[in-house]
TORDOTI-280772 format. One record per residue (C-alpha): y, z, x; residue in one letter. Coordinates in steps of 0.5 Angstrom, whole numbers, plus 500, padded with zeros to 3 digits. Layout:
BEGIN
YZXa/...
END
This chain:
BEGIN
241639348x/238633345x/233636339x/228630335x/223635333x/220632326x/220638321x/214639317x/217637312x/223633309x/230637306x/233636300x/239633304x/242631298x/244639296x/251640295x/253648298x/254650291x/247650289x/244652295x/248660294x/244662290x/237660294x/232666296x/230665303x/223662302x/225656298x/231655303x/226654308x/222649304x/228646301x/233646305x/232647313x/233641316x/236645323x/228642327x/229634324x/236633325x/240632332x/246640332x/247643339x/249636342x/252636349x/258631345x/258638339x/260642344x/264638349x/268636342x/268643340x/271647345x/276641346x/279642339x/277649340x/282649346x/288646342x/287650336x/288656340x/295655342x/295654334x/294661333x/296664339x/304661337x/303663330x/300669331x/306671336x/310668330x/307672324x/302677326x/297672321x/291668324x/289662321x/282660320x/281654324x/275651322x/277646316x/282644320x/277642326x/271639322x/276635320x/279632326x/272632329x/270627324x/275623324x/277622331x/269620331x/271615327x/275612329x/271612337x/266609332x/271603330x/273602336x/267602340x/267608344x/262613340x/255608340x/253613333x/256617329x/254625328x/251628323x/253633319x/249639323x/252636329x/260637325x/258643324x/256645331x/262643333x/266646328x/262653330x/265651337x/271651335x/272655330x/270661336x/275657341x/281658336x/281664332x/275669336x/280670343x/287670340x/287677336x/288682342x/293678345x/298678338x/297685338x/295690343x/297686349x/304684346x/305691345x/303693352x/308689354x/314691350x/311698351x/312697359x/320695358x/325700361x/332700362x/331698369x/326693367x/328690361x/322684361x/317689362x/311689366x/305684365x/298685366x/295681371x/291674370x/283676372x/284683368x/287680361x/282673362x/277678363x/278683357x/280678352x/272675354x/268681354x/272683347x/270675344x/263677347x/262683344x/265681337x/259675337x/254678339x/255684334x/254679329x/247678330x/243684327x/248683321x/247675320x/240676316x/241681310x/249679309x/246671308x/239669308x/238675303x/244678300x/246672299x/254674301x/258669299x/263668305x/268664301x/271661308x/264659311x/263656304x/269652304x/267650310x/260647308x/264644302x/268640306x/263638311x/259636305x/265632302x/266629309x/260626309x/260623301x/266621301x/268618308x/275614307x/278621303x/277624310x/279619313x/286619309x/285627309x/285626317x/291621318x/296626314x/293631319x/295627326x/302624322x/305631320x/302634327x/306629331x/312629326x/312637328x/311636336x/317633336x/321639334x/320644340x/322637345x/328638341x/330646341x/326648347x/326643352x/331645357x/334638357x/341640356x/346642361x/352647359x/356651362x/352657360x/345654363x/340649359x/339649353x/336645347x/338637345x/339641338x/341649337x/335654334x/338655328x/345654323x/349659321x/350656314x/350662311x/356664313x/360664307x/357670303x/359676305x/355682309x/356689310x/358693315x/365692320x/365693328x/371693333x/372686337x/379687342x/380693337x/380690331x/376691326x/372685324x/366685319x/359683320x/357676318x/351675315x/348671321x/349677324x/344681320x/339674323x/341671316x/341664320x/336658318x/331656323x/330650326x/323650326x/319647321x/313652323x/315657320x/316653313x/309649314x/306658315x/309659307x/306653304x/299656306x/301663305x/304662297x/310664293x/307670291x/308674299x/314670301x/317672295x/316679297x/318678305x/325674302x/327680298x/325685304x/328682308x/335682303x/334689302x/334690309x/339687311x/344690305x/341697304x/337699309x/340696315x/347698313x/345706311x/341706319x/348703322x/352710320x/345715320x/348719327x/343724330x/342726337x/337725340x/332732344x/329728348x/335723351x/340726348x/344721345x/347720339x/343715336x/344711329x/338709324x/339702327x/345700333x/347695331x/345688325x/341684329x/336689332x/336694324x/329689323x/326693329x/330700329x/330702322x/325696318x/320697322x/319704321x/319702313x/314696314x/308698318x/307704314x/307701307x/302696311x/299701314x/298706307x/296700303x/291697309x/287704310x/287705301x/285699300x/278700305x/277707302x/277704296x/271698298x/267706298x/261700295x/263696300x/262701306x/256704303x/251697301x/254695309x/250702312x/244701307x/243693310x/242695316x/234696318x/231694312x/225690312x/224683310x/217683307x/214676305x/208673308x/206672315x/207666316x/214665313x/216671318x/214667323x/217660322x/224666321x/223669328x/223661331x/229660328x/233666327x/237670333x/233674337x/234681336x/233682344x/240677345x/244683341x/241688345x/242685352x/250682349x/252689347x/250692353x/253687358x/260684354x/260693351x/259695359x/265690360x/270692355x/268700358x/269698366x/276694365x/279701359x/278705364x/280701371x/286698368x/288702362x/287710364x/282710358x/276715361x/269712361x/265716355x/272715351x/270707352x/264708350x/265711343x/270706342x/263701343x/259705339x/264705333x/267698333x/259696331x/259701325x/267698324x/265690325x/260693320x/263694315x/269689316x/263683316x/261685309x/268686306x/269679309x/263677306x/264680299x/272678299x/274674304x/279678307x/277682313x/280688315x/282688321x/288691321x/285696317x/280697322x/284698329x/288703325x/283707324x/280707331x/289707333x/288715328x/282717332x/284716338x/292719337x/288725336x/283724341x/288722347x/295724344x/298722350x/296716352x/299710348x/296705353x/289708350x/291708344x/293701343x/287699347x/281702344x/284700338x/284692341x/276693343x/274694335x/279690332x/278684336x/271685335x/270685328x/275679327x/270675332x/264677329x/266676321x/268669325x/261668326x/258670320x/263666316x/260659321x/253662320x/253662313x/257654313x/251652317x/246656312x/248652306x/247645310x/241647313x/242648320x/238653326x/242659326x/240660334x/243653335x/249655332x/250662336x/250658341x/255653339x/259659338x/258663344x/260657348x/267657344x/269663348x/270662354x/275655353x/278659347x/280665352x/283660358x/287657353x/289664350x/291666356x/293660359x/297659353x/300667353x/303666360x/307660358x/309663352x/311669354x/313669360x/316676359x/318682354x/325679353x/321673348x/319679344x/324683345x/330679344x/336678348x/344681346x/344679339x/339673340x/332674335x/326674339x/322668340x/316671337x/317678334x/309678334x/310684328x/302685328x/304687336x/311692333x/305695328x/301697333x/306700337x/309704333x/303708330x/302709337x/308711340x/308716334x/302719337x/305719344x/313723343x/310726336x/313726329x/318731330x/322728336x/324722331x/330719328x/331724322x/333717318x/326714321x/322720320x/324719312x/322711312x/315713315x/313718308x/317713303x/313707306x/307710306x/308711299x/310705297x/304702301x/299706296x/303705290x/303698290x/295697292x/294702287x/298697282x/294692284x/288695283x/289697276x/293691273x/289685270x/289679274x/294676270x/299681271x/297682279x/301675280x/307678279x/306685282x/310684289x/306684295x/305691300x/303685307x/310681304x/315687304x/312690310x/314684314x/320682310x/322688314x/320688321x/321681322x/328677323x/331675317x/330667318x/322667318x/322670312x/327665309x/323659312x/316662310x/319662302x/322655303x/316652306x/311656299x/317653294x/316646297x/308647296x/310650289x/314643287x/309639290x/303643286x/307641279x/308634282x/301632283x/297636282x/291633285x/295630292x/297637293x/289639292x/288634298x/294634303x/297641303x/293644307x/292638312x/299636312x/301644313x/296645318x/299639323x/305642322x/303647325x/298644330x/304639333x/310645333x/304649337x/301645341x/307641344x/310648344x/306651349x/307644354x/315645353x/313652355x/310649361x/315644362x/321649363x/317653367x/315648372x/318642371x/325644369x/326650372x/330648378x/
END
């Protein structure tokens, strides 16, 4: 893997990314290519990539299971590469330190390890789950490891290679600025110019992720013997709010007695991952989530607690909700995925241009000279590498849908077809706005195969896994692409990097998501107890497609009036949004933070709001501290509590389990 070729000229090393954006082309070639003179796909690149890749996956999958949001890892990985490589340097372990396209490449290794193979899980897998518990079988039934490690690889297969045709019009020509990949560039480039910033940068990072780990060793390791069985050194939550009045009564002995608000799940959360999420998420949607949450539990859930119908399929009579601390998945649930659903599906009709150019690129001729054409074609991926790629990871998806999931063959094969058209067009949204919809995009294959396979929910969920997990790991690539544009790197190279990146991500994903998830009562909840993870991106995949499965008729009347008033609310808050100027936008509630407010238990939203408060305080304190450490200090929270989560998920699963 070592490359020492010289290039036929110098770069211009000394760059910075902003003034590479607007290059053409052939000038980046002459000016800025330095991927033949310059050590990238290094054997230590890879090695450090998929290690770190390997951590921050857990990162993501514990988050994902807690939020439904995916963090983009790639920052967070160029900075501990560099300065663990310091610090090798310093202590005379490493003999040289990498070079910026060495970074790079790891952080393309990394970045495909953490974030390309977790989004199937959070979502369609963890709906699998819950969707196999019966009464007889409250911890569900879950899938079997060879056929999830498979699924999820040939899915972050399929993703990367989908990528490949897109890469030259979206970046070489259009120019797309991918506002991740971007920052990326930016801060590799800040790293290198400025080193003992990164390292300070670095050492708040691997602070606050120890400070974080120490958290699950005291709530979850199983240390504490009681008469009801082990528990933590210290309890999950407090019941601080236990003051303030609540809404509704129940009989206890034959007493009426009223709720508590820690009945509602009103109770503060133990667990600073959750406050470390909001400092990077802001006030503006953790507001929205707060007061959802409020509405819930003293509107919503007390209306659901006393809508009594009998239903025609199981005849019993039902409640709206059965009781408070399961309203956010009884009755919020069918608030909050429809204002999410509405507001995602309006807001990709309305990228229309998006779509259209998305369509328009593809196939178009490059022009230029021949010789420049050529110097293209040594570098950038093959077109035989797509086809191939398609074909064996596309092949792959199809076989496991239909051998595990029931899903018949040339339905397989028409979701291959539509995730790259999908992929497509969520790549350039991802370029344009750096948001990629992917939500948006399994909704879509979630409607289309609702018609198609009415009945199957298991189809429904899984097609719709295959587009949504693809587009993610394809706009992941792009956005690493485009970082290693702006610094000079051999794109080739760098897809190698990257593809390597999905084979230690998916062991991690999947090792990560036994141990976490050791059935669907961690998702579910037990008796009154909130789940440990209430995965919402799953309990919204879910719902649209148990819908589709037992019909909009056959629902609670109560259920069936949330769905269209959420779909409302949805539209009209997007097209608020739309039409309000950029000073007003920051005040308009935000349709993602109502929507979760109202299908997650009412602790997260609550941590999530103290933690973008205290970023707000520490912003109007010191600007510039926040500016440098917020993210890094958030993102180690995040990484320690995540990290040592899962090895005290090992620990009690194996070692404290007798």
């Amino acid at each position: 893997m070592n490359e020492s070729s010289p290039s036929s000229q110098p770069p211009e090393t000394n760059l910075s990314p902003d003034k590479v954006l607007e290059m053409e082309e052939e000038e980046w070639y002459q000016r800025v290519y330095r991927g033949d003179s310059e050590p990238q796909l290094t054997a230590r690149a890879v090695l450090m990539g998929s290690m770190l890749g390997f951590l921050l996956a857990f990162t993501n999958l514990y988050v994902g299971l807690k939020t439904g949001w995916g963090l983009g890892v790639a920052i967070t990985a160029a900075i501990l590469a560099y300065g663990i490589w310091t610090v090798l340097l310093r202590a005379g372990v490493a003999k040289t330190q990498m070079s910026i396209l060495e970074t790079n490449c790891m952080q393309s290794t990394a970045s495909s390890a953490g974030y390309a193979t977790v989004g199937t899980v959070v979502s369609a897998i963890c709906a699998l789950l819950m969707l196999s518990v019966t009464e007889d079988n409250p911890q569900g039934k879950h899938l079997s490891w060879w056929v999830l490690g498979a699924w999820t690889l040939f899915q972050a297969a399929l993703g990367t290679v989908m990528a490949i045709p897109m890469k030259r019009n979206l970046i070489n020509r259009e120019r797309l600025r991918f506002p991740s990949g971007t920052a990326a560039a930016v801060t590799l480039h800040s790293l290198y110019s400025h080193g003992e910033s990164a390292l300070a940068k670095a050492k708040v990072l691997l602070v606050t992720a120890v400070g974080g780990a120490i958290f699950p060793l005291l709530i979850d390791a199983q240390l504490k013997s009681t008469p009801d069985g082990k528990t933590g050194l210290i309890p999950a939550d407090s019941k601080i709010f236990d003051w303030l009045p609540a809404r509704g009564s129940h009989l206890v002995d034959g007493k009426t007695e009223a709720y508590k608000p820690s009945d509602w799940t009103m109770v503060l959360d133990h667990n600073p991952v959750m406050i470390a999420a909001g400092m990077i998420v802001g006030l503006r949607v953790t507001v929205s989530m707060l007061i959802a949450g409020l509405v819930l539990a003293y509107v919503i859930g007390p209306f659901g607690l006393e809508a009594l119908w009998t239903s025609p399929i199981t005849g019993k009579e039902l409640g709206a909700a059965t009781a408070p601390y399961k309203a956010w998945k009884e009755i919020g649930l069918w608030l909050g995925v429809p204002i999410m659903v509405s507001s995602g599906l309006l807001a990709f009709a309305l990228q229309w241009r998006t779509i259209v150019r998305a369509f328009s690129g593809v196939g178009q001729s490059a022009g230029g000279n021949s010789a420049h054409e050529a110097r293209v074609a040594a570098t950038e991926v093959p077109f035989s590498w797509f086809a191939i790629g398609t074909a064996v990871s596309g092949a792959g998806c199809v076989a496991i849908a239909a051998l595990a999931f029931e899903v018949p063959v040339h339905y397989g094969v028409l979701a291959v077809a539509m995730t790259f058209l999908l992929a497509l067009v969520a790549c350039r949204a991802t370029g344009e706005s750096d948001i990629t919809p992917v939500g948006a995009m399994g909704k879509i294959m979630q409607l289309t195969y609702g018609v198609l396979i009415p009945q199957s929910t298991t189809a429904n969920l899984m097609t719709a896994s295959i587009t949504a997990s693809a587009a993610g790991s394809a706009a992941d690539l792009l956005n690493d692409l485009k970082s290693g544009y702006l610094l000079g790197a051999n794109p080739r190279r760098q897809f190698l990097a990257q593809f390597a990146g999905i084979f230690s991500g998916t062991i991690a994903t999947v090792g990560g998501f036994y141990l976490l998830v050791p059935d669907a009562t961690v998702l579910t909840g037990v008796g009154d107890k909130a789940p440990a993870f209430p995965a919402p991106a799953a309990q919204t995949w879910l719902a649209v497609a148990q819908v589709f499965k037992h019909g909009f008729g056959n629902m609670h009347p109560v259920h069936q009036q949330a769905i269209l008033v959420g779909l409302a609310i949805g539209a009209v808050l997007l097209l608020l949004e739309t039409v309000a100027p950029k000073s007003v936008k920051s005040w308009l509630p935000s349709s993602t933070g109502i929507g979760l407010g109202l299908i997650l238990p009412f602790q997260y939203p609550l941590s999530m709001f103290l933690g973008a408060l205290l970023a707000w305080a520490w912003t109007r304190a010191s600007a510039k501290s926040a500016d440098d450490y917020l993210v890094p200090a958030s993102a180690g929270i995040i990484a320690g509590v995540s990290i040592m989560g899962v090895l005290v998920a090992f620990l009690n699963n194996v070692v404290l389990a007798s």
